[in-house]
N, C-alpha and C positions, 0 to 999 in steps of 0.2 A: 717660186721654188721654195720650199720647204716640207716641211710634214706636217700635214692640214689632216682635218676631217672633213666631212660633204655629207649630207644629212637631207631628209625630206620627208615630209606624214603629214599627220592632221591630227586635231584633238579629237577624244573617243567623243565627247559630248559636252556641250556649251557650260552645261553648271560644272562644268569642273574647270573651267578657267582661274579665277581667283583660287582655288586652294594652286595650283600649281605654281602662278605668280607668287600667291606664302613662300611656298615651299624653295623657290627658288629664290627667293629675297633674303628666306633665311641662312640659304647656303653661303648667297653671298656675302652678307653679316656675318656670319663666323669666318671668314676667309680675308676679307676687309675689301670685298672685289665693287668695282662700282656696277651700278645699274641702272637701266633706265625702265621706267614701269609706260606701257600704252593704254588704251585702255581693258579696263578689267572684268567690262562685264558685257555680252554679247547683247543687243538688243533685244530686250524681251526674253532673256535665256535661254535663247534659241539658234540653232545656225540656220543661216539663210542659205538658200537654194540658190542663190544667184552671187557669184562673184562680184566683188567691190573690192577694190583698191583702197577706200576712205573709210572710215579709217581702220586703221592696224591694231589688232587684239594682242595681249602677252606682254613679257621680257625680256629683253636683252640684257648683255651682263658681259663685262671686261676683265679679269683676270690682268695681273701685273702682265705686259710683254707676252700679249697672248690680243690676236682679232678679236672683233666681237662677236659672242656668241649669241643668237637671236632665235631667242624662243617664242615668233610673232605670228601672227593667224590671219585670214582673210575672212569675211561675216560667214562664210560658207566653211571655215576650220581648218581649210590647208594653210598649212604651214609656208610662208612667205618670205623675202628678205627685201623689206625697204628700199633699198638703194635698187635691187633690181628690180622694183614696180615705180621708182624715179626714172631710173632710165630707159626701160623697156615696156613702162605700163600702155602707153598709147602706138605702140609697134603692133604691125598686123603681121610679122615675119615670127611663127613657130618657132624655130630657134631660139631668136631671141627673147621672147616670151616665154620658153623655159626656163632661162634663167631668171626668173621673178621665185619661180617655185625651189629651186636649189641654194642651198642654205650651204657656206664652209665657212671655216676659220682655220688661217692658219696657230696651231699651237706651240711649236716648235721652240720657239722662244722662251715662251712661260716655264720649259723643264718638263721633266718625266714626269713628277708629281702631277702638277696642275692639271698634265695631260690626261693623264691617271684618273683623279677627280673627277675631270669632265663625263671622262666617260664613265664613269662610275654613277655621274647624276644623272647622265642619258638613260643609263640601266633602269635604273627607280623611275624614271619620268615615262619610261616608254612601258612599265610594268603596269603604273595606273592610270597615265593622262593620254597615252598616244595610242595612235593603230594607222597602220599601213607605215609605217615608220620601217628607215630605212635609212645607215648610215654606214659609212665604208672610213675606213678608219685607216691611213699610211703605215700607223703602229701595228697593226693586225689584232691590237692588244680587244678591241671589241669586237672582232671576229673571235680572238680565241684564250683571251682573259690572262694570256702568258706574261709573268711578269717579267722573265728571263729574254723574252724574245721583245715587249716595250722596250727594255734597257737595249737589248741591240742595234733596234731601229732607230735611237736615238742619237748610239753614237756613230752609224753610219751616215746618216743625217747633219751629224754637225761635223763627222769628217769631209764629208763631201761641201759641204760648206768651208771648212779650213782650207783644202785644194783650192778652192774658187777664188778664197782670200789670198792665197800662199800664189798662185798664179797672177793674180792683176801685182803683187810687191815683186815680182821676180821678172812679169815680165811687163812691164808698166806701160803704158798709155802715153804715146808720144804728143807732146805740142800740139796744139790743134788736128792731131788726129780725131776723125769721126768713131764711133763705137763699131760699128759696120766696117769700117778698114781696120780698125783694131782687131775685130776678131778675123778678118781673112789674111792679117800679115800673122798671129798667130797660130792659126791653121796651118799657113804656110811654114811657120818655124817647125811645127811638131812633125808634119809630114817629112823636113829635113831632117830632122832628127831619125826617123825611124828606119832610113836607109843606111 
């Protein structure tokens, strides 16, 4: 739960790897965000025609209070996410195997700005390093650049969060209640309530 982004593409072409890792090294440097660097140069400058797992091309990169954002490659240039090629890289189930290639973070946390930002590097990233890229964005701020309507989404976002919070202090979690009978004795209050 929160307001995430979800992203997926490929880099245009191998020799642009390291300027992109610059570029985003630099952003992160002026920002003060950590990053982790993999490696930075495709084998032989080339993308490979055959998917590998081993190892991971690109950057990642942390923002205060914000997921990580992972701008990482497979030898063939799709865009990848670590943890789903840990956990689903030897799955023979589709499914789960797609999520090797769907990349999110949630932002939510980080604030408007930060969020702002991101998307804002996505813009310039996908102008000169990406293609077939493709990211949906909870703000709708990268579908339609509105800064009036980011501000909304956010504070809908963190009211629907405040509810959540304002709900477990009002209506609290008994003694060794299980979460699962928490929510259906709550259920059940609201449903009394409404007659």
């Amino acid at each position: 739960m929160g307001l995430s982004i979800h992203y997926s593409g490929r880099i245009k072409d191998a020799a642009s790897l390291p300027l992109l890792i610059e570029e985003v090294k630099d952003v992160c440097s002026v920002y003060g965000w950590k990053y982790r660097i993999a490696e930075t140069v495709f084998p032989n400058n080339t993308l490979n025609e055959q998917e590998h797992f081993s190892p991971i091309y690109g950057i990642s990169f942390t923002p205060p209070e914000c997921e990580t954002i992972s701008l990482t490659f497979l030898s063939n240039g799709v865009m990848a996410c670590s943890s789903g090629i840990y956990l689903f890289g030897n799955s023979k189930n589709a499914t789960e195997r797609d999520y090797i290639y769907r990349l999110f973070a949630k932002t939510q946390f980080a604030g408007m700005a930060t969020h702002a930002i991101i998307i804002n590097l996505f813009r310039h990233l996908e102008s000169k390093y990406l293609t077939d890229f493709k990211l949906k964005d909870d703000s709708r701020y990268w579908e339609t650049g509105d800064e009036n309507l980011l501000r909304e989404k956010f504070k809908e976002y963190d009211a629907l969060l405040d509810s959540f919070v304002l709900s477990f202090q009002t209506f609290p979690v008994e003694k060794g209640e299980g979460l699962m009978d928490y929510f259906d004795r709550l259920l059940e209050h609201i449903n009394r309530l409404k007659k």
